[in-house]
Phi, psi and omega in degrees: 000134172280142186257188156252049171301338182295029174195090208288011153280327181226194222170149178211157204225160198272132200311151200224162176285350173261352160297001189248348168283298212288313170311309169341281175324330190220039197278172178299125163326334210249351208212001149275297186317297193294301193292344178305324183292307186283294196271355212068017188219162180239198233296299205292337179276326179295290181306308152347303188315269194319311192288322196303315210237021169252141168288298174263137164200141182253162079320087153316127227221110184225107209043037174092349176244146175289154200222300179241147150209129205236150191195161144232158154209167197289135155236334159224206228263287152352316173255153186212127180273101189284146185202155197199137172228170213175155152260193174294337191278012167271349145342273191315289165284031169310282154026266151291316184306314190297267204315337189266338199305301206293340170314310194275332188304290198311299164347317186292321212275317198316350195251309182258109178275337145233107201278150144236190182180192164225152163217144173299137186278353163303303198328045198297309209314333161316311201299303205305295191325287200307334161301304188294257138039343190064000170313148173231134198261118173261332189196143166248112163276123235254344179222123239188129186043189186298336168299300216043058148230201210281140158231156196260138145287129206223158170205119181255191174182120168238000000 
């Protein structure tokens, strides 16, 4: 399994029920602002969600505190709904989060050979990643979740 050893801050460890309070709390404006949108809901229940219905789900650990968790989970016997929530300190470790992203992607695929999502079209810094990350945006739905506004449909395939 792959870490983020390419730094001695950081690190990623498989997701515990107290990384979804300590995230809850401190999550991105832009990553509240999005599960509000897509779901209605808010931090500590989305993370909840993700750790709960993901077969694989992680912590990215940035100077011992979680920064990210991240996941897949099954939705047909192939696919997987991929998903990643952050804080602010994702700034800080961009670095290691860039060199480590696409290794743990493989990890994902090995199990879902194809991952999606929606990501809110406010989300950039999600879009740009998830663009590096190789996804490909098949469609923009222009009134989208409970929000009804535009979300990208995103995809991968290996």
């Amino acid at each position: 399994m792959p870490d983020l050893r390419d730094s001695p801050n950081a690190r990623v460890r498989p997701s515990e029920p107290s990384d979804v309070d300590w995230m809850a709390s401190r999550l991105r404006e832009a990553d509240l602002r999005e599960i509000e949108a897509h779901a209605g809901i808010g931090a500590e229940t989305a993370l909840g969600i993700g750790l709960q219905r993901s077969s694989q789900c992680y912590t990215g650990l940035w100077k011992d505190e979680p920064f990210i968790m991240f996941g897949a989970g099954r939705v047909f016997e192939d696919v997987g709904n991929v998903w990643l929530l952050g804080t602010d300190r994702v700034k800080e470790a961009r670095v290691p989060l860039l060199r480590q992203s696409r290794r743990w992607l493989g990890e994902l695929h090995k199990e879902y050979p194809l991952l999606f999502n929606y990501v809110d079209a406010r989300n950039t810094l999600h879009i740009k990643w998830l663009r590096w990350l190789d996804f490909r945006f098949i469609n923009l739905h222009p009134q989208f979740g409970v929000g009804g506004l535009p979300f990208y449909e995103f995809v991968r395939l290996v």
